[in-house]
DRENDOTOR-68494 format. One record per atom (N, C-alpha, C): x, y, z. Coordinates in steps of 0.001 Angstrom, whole numbers, plus 524288, in hexadecimal, padded with zeros to 5 digits. Each point is the difference from the previous one (the first is absolute). Layout:
REM DRENDOTOR-68494
XYZ...
***
This chain:
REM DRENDOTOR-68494
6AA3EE6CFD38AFF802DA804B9801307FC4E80480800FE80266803318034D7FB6A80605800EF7FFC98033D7FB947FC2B801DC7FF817FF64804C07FCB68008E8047A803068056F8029D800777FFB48051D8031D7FD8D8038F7FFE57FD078016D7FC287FBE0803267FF997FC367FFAF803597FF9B7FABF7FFE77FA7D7FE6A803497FFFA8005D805DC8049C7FEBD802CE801C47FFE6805408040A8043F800F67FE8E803FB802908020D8041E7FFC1801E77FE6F80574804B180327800DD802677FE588052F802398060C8027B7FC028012E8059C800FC806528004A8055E80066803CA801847F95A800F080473800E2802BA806277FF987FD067FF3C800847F9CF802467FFA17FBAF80422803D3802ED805367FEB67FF2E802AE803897FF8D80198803157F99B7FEBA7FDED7FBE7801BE8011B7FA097F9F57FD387FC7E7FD2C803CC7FD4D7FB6E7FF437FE27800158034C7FB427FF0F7FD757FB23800EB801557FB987FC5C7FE887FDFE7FCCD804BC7FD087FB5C800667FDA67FEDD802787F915800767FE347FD4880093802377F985802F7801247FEFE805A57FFA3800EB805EB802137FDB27FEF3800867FB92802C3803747FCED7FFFD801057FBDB805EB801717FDC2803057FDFA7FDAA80523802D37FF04801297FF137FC9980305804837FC0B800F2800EC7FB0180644802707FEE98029B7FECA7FCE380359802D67FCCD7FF8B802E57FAC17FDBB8036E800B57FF43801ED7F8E67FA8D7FBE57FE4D801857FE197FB9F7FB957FD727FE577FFB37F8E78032F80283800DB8029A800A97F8C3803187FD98800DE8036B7FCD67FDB2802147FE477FDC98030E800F37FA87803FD801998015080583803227FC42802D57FBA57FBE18028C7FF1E802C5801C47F8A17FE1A804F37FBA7803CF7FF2C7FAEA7FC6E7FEAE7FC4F801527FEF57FA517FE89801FF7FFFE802B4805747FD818002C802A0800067F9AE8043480630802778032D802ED7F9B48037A7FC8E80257805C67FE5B7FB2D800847FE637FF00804AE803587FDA68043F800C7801B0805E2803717FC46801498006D80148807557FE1F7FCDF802E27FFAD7FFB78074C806487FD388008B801368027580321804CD7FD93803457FF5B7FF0D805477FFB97FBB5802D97FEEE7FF7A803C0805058009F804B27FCD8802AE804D5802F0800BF804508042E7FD568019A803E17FE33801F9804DD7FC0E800787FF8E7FDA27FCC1800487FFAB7FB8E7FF737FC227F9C9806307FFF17FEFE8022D7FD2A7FD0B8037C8005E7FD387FDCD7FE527FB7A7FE3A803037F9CB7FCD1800237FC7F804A9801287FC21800857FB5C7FCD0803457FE627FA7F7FE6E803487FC4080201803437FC8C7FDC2801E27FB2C802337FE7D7FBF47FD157FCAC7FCD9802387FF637FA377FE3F7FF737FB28802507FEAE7FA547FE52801927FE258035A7FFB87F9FE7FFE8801347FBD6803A27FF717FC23802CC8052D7FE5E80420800277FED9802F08056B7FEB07FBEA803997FD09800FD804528015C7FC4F803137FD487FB0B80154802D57FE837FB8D802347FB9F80204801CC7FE7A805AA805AF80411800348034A7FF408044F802B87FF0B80006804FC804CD7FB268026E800477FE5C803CF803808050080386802D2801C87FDD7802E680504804887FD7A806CD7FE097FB6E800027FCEB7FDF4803A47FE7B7FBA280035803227FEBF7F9EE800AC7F94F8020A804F280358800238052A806587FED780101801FC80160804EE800D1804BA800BB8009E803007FB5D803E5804517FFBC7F8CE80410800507FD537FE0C7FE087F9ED8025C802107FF80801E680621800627F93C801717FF2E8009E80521801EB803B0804688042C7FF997FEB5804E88045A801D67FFB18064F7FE7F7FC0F800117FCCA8019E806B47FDA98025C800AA7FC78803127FE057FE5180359800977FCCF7FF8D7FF707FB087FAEC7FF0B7FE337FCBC7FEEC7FA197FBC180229801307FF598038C7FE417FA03802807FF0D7FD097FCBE7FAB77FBCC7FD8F803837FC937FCF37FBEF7FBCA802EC7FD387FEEB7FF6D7FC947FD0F802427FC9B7F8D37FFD8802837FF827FE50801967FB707FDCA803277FEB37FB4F804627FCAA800B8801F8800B07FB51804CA80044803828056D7FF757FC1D80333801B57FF888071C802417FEB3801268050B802CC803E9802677FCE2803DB801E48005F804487FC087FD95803CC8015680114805F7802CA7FCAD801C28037D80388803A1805C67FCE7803487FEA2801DD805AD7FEA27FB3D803847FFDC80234804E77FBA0803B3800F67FC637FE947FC747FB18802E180281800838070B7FD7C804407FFF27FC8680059804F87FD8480007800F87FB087FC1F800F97FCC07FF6B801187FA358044B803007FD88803127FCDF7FE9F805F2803077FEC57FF268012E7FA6A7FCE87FE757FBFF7FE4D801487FA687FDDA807097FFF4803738030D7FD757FE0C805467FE64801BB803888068E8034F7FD498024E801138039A8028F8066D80165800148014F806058022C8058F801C47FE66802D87FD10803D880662800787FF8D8043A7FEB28029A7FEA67FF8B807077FF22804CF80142800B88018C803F07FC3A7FC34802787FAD67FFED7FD8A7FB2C7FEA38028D802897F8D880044802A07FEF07FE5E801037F9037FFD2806337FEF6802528010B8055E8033C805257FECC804B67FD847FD2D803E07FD8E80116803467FD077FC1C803228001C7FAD18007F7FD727FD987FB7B7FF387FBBF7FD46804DC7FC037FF3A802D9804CC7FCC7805A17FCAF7FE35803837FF78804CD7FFCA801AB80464803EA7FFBC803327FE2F7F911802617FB947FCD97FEA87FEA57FD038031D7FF737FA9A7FA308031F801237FBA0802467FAE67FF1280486800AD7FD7A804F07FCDC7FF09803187FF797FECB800097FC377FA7880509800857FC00800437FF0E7FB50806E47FE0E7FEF07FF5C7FBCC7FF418051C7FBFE7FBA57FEAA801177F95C8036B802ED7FE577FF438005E7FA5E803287FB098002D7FFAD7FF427F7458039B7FCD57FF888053B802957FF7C8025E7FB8F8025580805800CA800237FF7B802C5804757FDAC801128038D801668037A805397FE19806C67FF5780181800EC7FB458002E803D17FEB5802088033280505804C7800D5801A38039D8026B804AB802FA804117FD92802708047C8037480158803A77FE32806117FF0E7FF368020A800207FCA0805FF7FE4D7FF0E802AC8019B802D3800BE8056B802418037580417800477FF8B7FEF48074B7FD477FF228028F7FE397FD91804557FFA07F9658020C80176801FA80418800E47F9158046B7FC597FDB2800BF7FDD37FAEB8018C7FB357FECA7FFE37FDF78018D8041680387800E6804467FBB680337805627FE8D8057B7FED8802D5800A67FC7F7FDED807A27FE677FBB27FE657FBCA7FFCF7FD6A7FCA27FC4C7FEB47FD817FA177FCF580285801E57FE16804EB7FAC3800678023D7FEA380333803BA803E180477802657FE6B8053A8013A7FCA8803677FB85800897FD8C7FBD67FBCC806707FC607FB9980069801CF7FADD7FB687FF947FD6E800DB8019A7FE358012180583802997FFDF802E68009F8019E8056E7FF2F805C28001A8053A802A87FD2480360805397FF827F924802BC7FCB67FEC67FD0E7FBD27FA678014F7FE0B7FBC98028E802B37FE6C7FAD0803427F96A7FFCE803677FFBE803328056F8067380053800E38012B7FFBF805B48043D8029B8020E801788045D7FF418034A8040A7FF2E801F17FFEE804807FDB47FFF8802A78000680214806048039B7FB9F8053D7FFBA7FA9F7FBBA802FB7FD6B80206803F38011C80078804747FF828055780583800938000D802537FCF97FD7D805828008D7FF01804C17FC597FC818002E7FC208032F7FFF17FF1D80443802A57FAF0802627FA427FCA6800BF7FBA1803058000C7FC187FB9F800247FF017FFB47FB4280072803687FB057FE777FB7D7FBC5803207FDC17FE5F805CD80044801B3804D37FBC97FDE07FDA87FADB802787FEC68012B8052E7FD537FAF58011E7FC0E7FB4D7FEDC7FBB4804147FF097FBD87FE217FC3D8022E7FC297FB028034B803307FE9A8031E7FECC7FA97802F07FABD8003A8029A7FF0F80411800D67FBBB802117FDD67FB837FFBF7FB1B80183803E67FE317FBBC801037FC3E7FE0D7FB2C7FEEC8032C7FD847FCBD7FDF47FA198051F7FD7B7FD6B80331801738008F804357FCB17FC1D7FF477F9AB80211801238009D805268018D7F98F801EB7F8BC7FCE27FF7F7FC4780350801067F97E7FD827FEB5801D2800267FB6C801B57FE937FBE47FFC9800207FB4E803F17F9917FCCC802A07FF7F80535802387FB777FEF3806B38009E7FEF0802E08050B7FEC0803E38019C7FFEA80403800088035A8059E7FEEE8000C8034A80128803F78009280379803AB7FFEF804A78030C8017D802038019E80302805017FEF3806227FE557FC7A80326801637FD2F7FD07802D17FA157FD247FCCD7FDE67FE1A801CA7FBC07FD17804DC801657FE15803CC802DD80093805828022080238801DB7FE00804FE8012B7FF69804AC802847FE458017B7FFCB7F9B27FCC37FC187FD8B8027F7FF4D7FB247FC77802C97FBF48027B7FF717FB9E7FCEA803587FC6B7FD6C7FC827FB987FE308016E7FC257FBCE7FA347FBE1803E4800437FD1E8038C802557FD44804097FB667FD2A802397FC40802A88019A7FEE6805B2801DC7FDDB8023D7FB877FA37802917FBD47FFD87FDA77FC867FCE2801B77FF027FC2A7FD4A7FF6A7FB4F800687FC8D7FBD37FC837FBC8802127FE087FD9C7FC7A7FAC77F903800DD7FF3A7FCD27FFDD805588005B7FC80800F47FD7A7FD6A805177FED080617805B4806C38008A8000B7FFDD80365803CF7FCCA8043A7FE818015D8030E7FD387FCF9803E97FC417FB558000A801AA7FD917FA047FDBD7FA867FF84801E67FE108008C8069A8034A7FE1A801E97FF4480177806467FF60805D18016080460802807FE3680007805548028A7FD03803397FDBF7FD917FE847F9BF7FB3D80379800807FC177FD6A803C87FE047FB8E800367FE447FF2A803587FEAC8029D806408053980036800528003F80408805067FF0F803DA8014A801E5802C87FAA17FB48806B87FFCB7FAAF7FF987FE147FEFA7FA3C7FE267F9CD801498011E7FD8B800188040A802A37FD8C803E97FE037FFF28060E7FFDF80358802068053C804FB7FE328001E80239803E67FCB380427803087FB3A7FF337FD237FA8880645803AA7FEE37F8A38022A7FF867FC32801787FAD17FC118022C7FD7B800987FDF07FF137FE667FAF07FC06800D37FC117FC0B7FAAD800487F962800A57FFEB7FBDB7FE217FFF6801367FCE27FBD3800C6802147FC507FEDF7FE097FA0C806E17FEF57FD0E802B97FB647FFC5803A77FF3C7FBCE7FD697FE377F9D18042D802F07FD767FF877FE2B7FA1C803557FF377FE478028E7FA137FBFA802E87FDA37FEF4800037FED87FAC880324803127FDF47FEF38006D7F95F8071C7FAC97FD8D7FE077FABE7FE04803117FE2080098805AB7FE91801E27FDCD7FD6A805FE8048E8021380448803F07FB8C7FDCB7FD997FB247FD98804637FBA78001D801007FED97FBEE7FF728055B7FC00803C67FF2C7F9A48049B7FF967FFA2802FB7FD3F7FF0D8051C800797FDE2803827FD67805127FB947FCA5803C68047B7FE9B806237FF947F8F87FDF08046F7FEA7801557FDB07FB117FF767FF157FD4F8034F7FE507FAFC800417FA297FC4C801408017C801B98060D8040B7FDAF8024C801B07FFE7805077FFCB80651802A7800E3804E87FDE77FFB0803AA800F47F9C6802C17FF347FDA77FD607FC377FA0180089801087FC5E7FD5F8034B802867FD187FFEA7FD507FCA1804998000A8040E8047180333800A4802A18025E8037E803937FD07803E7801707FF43801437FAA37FDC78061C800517FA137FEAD8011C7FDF67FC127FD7E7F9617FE95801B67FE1F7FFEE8048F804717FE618024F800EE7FDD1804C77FE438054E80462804BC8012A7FE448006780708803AF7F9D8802A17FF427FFBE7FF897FB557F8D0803B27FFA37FB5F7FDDB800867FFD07F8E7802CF7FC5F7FEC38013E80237801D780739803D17FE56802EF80192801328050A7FE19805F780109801B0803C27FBD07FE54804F98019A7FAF28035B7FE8A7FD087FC187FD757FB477FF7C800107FD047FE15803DD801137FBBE801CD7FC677FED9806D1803778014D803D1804B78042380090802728015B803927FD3E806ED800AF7FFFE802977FB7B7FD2C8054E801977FB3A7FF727FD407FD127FD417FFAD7F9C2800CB7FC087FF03801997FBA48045C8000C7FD96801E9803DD7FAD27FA567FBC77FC167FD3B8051E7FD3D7FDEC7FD477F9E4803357FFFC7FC52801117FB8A7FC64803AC800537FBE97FFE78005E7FC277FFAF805517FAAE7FF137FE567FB50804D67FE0D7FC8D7FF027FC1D7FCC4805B87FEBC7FF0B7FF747FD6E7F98680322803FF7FCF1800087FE7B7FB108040F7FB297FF8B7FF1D7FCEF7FBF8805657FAAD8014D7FD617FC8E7FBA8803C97FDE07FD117FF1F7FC007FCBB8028E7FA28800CE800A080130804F68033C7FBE2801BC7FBE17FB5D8026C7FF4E7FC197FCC67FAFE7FCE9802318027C7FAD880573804BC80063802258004F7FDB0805CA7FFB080526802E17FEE1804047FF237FFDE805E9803A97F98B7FEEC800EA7FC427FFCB7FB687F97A7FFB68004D7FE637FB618038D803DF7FAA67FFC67FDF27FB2E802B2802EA801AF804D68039A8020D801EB8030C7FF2F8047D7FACE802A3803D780162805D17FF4D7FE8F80439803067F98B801EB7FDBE7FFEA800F87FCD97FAA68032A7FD1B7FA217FDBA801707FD0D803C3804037FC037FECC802357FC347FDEF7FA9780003805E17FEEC7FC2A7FF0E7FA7A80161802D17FA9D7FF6F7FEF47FC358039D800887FA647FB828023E7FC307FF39805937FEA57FF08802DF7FC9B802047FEE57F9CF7FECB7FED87FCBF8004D7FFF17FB5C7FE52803847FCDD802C4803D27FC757FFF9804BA7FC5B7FF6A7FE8E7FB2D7FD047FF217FB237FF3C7FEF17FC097F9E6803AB7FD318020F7FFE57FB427FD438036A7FC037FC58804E68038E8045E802B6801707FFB1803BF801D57FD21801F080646800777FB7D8024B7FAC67FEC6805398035F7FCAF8021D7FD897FF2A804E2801557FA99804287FC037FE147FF788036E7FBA07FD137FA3A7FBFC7FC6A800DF7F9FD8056F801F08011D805727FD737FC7080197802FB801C58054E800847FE15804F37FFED7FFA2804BC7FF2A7FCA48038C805D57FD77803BC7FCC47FB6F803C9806777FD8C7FFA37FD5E7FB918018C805627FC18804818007E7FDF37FAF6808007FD9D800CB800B27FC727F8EA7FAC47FBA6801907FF077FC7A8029A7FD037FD117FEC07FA54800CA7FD3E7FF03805DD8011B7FAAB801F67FE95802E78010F7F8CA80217801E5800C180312801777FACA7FFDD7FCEA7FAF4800537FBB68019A802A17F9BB7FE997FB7A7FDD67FD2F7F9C480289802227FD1F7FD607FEC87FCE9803E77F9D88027D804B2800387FFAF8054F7FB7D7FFD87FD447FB6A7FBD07FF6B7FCB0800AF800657FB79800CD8029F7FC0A805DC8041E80153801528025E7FD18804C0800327FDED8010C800EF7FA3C8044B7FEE97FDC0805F57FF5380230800348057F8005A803F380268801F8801DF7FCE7807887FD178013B801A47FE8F7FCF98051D803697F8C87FFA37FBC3800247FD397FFE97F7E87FEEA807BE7FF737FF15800FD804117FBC6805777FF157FC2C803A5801B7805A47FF8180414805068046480290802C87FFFC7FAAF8033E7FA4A7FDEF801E5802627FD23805E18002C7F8C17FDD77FD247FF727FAA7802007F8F17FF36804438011F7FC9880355804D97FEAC803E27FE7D7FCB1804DF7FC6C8024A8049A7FDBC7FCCF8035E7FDDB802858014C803A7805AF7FFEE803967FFCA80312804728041D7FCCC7FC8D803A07FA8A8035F7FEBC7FB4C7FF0B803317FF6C7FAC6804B67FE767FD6C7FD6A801527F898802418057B7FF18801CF80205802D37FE748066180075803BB7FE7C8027A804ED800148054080050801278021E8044B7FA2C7FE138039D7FC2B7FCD57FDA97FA347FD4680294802D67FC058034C804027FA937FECF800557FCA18019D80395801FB802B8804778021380181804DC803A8802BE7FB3A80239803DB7FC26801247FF9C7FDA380389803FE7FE407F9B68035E7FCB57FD5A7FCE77FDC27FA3280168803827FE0E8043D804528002C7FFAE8040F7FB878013980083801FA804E8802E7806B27FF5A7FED0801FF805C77FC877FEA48052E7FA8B801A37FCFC7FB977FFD280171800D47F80C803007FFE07FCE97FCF4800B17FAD8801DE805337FEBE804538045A8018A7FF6D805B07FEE18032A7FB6580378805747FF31804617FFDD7FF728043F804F97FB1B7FB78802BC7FBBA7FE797FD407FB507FC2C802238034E7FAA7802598033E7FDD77FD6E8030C7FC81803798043F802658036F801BE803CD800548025F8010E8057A7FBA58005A804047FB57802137FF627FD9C80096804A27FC6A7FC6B801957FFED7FA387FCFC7FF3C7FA218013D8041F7FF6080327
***
């Protein structure tokens, strides 16, 4: 596996250098290292607690770390104000978990905000449009436009935030467990959609998920978060070979060797279709 430290990558879109983050006397990450590579779709995981949507919520601005680097897009967004990281933020988009959507609003008005946000200047009928068409790139009906999130499945939910993360064409998606709570057939689905719209607009993907057929399906390369660091980096097979605890216990556990041979089998049926 690489040592990111060592191979610095200046075409990095997300480069993380000594994080440091604290609550009071806790300490989350202590001094995380971490390269995301250009069109990647890059797995993050890790055990509860450890601070898998806190180095997202870093990345984003939205956690001021106690120490450390972190450039997004070639812009040192660490220690700088709001204003100075509009720029920046208009060029990736964000899936909390549950959608996090505005209740009181439709899902095409809910993916007008950030529009109505970055882009003021847009008219109503072209960003209804916009709005649109991120709904249906998103995998959604048509109809579902009009509706509101009580009126939605989990699943859907998950789509239409989806859809307002698209909606600036954002460089950079981040996917803070998109396929919690969908089941198998509806996650599947969803893997599906964010590997397609990953080699459909060039999107890099960071993507928190504990879902280990999400890491074998789609996930270029899989970051691991433990005792306070990314104590490793690289493809599951590079992974596989980690002699480390935590590591060894996530990918040979029963789960593990489950969702390995389910990936296997794929992998074998797809090699005999194209015999």
């Amino acid at each position: 596996m690489t040592d990111e430290r060592q191979n610095p990558d200046d075409d990095a879109p997300i480069v993380v250098e000594g994080l440091v983050n604290r609550f009071g006397d806790f300490t989350v990450h202590d001094g995380l290292d971490l390269i995301v590579r250009r069109r990647e779709i890059l797995g993050v995981v890790g055990g509860s607690g450890t601070g898998k949507s806190v180095l997202m919520r870093s990345i984003i601005g939205l956690q001021q770390p106690a120490a450390g680097r972190i450039d997004v897009l070639g812009k040192t967004i660490t220690g700088e104000d709001l204003d100075k990281k509009i720029g920046v933020r208009r060029r990736w988009g964000v899936l909390f978990q549950g959608g996090a959507l505005f209740s009181t609003l439709t899902v095409g008005e809910n993916v007008e905000v950030p529009l109505k946000q970055f882009y003021p200047e847009i008219g109503d009928e072209l960003r209804r449009e916009i709005a649109r068409y991120k709904v249906l790139l998103s995998g959604l009906p048509e109809d579902a436009i009009a509706k509101y999130p009580s009126e939605l499945s989990g699943g859907m939910k998950k789509r239409a935030g989806l859809a307002r993360a698209l909606a600036l064409d954002p460089e950079l998606l981040f996917l803070d467990e998109p396929t919690a709570g969908l089941d198998p057939i509806g996650a599947a689905k969803f893997d599906r959609q964010t590997r397609e719209l990953k080699d459909t607009l060039g999107l890099t993907v960071f993507l928190i998920t504990h879902d280990l057929d999400t890491l074998y399906e789609i996930c270029d390369r899989v970051a691991v978060i433990a005792e306070k660091k990314i104590i490793a980096v690289g493809t599951i097979p590079e992974l596989l070979e980690t002699r480390h605890p935590w590591i060894e216990e996530y990918f040979n556990g029963p789960r593990g060797r489950g969702a390995r041979n389910t990936h296997n089998l794929k992998t074998l049926s797809a090699s005999e279709q194209v015999w």
